[in-house]
N, C-alpha and C positions, 0 to 999 in steps of 0.2 A: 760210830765209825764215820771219820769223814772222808768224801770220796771227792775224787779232783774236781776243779772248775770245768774242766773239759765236757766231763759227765754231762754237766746241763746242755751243751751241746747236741750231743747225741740224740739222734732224731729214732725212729722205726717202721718199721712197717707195716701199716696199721692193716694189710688185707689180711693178716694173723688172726689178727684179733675179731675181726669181722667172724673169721671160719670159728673161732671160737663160740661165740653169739650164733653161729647157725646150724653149730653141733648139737647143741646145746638145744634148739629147736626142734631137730630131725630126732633126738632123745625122746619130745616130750607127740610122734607122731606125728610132726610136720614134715610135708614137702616142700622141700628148698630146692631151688636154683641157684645152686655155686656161680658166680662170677666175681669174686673177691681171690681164690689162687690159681696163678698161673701154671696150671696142670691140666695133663690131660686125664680123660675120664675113663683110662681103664688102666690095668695091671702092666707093670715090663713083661715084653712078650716071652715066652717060657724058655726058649732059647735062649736066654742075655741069663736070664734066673740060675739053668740048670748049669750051664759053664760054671757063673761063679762061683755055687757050689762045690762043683768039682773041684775048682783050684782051692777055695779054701780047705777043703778034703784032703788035698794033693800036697798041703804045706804053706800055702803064699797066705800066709799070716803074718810075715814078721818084719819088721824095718826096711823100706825102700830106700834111691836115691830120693834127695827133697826135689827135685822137680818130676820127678813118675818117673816109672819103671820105665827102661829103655826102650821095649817094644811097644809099650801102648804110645810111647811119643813120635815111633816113629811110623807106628798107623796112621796118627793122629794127621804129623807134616803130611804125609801120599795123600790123605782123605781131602786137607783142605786145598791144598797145592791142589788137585782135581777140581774141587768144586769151587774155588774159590780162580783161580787163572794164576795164584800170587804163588811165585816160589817159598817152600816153607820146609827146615829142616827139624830134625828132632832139637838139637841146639836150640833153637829157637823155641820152643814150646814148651810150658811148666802145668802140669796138674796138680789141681788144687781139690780141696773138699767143699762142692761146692763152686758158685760164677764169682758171689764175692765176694771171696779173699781176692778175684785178681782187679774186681774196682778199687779196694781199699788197699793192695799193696802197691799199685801203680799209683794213685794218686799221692799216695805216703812217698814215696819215692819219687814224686816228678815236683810238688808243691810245696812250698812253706810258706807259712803266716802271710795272709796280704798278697798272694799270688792269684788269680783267676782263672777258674773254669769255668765255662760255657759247656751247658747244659740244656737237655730237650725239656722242657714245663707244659700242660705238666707231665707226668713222667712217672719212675720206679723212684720212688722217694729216697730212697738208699741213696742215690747220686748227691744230691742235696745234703742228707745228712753227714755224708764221708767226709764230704768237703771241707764243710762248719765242724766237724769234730776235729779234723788238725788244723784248723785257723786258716782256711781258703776261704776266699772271698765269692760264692757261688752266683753265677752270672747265667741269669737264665733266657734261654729262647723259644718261642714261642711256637704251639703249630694252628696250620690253617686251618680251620674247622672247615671252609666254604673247599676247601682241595683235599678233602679226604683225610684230615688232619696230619698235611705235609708239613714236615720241618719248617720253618720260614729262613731261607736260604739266604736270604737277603740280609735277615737281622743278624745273622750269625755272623756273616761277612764283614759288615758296618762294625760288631763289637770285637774283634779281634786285636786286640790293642797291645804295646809295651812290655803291660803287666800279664799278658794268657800264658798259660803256662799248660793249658793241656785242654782239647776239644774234645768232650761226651758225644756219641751219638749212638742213636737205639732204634734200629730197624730190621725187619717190623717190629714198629712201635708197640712197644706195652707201657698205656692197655687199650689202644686206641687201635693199634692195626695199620698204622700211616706206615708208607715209605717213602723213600727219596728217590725221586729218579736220579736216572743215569746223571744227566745234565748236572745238577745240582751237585750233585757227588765230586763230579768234575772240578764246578766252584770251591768248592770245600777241601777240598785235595791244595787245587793251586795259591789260597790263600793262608792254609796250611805249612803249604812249604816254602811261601814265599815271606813266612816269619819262623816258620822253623820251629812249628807248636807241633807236638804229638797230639794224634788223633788217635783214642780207646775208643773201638768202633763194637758195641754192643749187639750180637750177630746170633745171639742165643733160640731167635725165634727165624733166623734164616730159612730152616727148611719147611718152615709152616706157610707158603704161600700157595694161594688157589687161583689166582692171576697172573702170568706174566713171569720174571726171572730173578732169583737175589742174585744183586751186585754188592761187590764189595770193596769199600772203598780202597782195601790192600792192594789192590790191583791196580791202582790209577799210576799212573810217572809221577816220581816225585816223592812217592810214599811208602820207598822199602825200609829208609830210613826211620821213620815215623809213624807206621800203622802198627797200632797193639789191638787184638782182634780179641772177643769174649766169646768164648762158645762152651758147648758142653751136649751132654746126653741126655739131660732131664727134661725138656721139652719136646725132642723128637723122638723119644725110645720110651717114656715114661717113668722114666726113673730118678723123679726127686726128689725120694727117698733115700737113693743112693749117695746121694751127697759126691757128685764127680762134676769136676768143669775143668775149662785148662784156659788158658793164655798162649798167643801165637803173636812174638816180638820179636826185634832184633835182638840178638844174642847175647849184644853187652846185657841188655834191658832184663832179658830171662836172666841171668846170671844173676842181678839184682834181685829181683822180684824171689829165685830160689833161696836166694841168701837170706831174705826177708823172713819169708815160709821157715824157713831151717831155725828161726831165732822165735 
């Protein structure tokens, strides 16, 4: 069988394979320390469990709208419009199975061959690989080991060029744990919109912070047109086995990205 050129592209993500090599160990009576997936270390709590039993009990088994059901989207807008300060309606937001189908349908949808993204390095390797798998040109940035390993705000700014076609950013950082202050954010918003680059603002580990406050870049001026937000329930609830995430964009954008999903 031959399988496309593309194919060689395609990168993965090797902290899989690690858990495999350490299951594999805890098999043969070893004690391992997981820090290859980003999970947390107990069960969805029994309330999130027993619900969804019940619906699926109750019937909700069968064919959705392709962007989610109407009331989880419109949980979804009031939770993040709350936590977030960014106006956000059900319109605007698409659930997915899973964070990324909404890296890989955004970028599929914003990029073609020879287009550029800027990226956090290093980083969730998926970013990298999505890019180079439709023929983007991935353009990566740096972080500061000596600041907590902060974005390098500076570098990002400097490579914004002609050719950017979409700004990555992943705070708090995985697998590093860096974020961006306020300040920075700012930068990145007004350079953003002073070229008119969408910024997918990676927010999945948002409410894991033991310091201080997540900000989000959605909320800056300048950036209702332009902020695609990634979040989801597997990191704060425990449930990455559940395979849930959604997307929170402007509305032409979700229309897209649904349309994507639905094909």
């Amino acid at each position: 069988m031959r399988l496309s050129q593309r194919m060689a592209r395609l990168g993965t993500e090797t902290a899989f394979e690690v858990l495999v090599r350490a299951r594999a160990l805890e098999a043969q009576g070893r004690h391992v320390v997981h820090l290859e997936i980003g999970e947390p270390d107990f069960d969805t709590p029994s309330h999130i469990t027993d619900s969804a039993v019940e619906a699926l009990r109750g019937g909700a088994t069968h064919y959705g709208p392709s962007p989610g059901l109407p009331e989880l989207r419109q949980a979804i807008a009031e939770d993040s419009s709350r936590r977030r300060g960014a106006k956000a309606t059900p319109e605007m937001v698409v659930v997915t199975p899973g964070g990324k189908p909404i890296m890989f349908f955004v970028i599929l949808a914003l990029v073609d061959e020879g287009d550029e993204v800027l990226y956090p390095n290093p980083g969730f390797p998926i970013y990298e690989s999505m890019i180079r798998y439709i023929g983007g040109n991935p353009v990566p940035v740096r972080l500061l080991e000596e600041k907590g390993f902060e974005l390098d705000v500076d570098q990002l700014c400097s490579r914004v060029g002609p050719r950017t076609r979409l700004i990555i950013l992943n705070y708090p950082h995985n697998p590093t744990g860096g974020t961006i202050p306020e300040a920075g954010l700012r930068a990145i918003a007004n350079v953003a919109a002073k070229h008119g680059v969408p910024v997918l603002s990676d927010e999945i580990y948002g409410r894991l912070l033991y310091d201080g406050q997540h900000h989000s870049i959605a909320a800056l001026p300048g950036m209702e047109p332009l902020a695609i937000v990634l979040d989801g329930f597997s990191k704060t609830y425990a449930m990455t086995g559940w395979r849930l995430g959604y997307g929170i964009m402007p509305a032409p954008m979700a229309q897209v990205v649904a349309k994507l999903q639905t094909n």
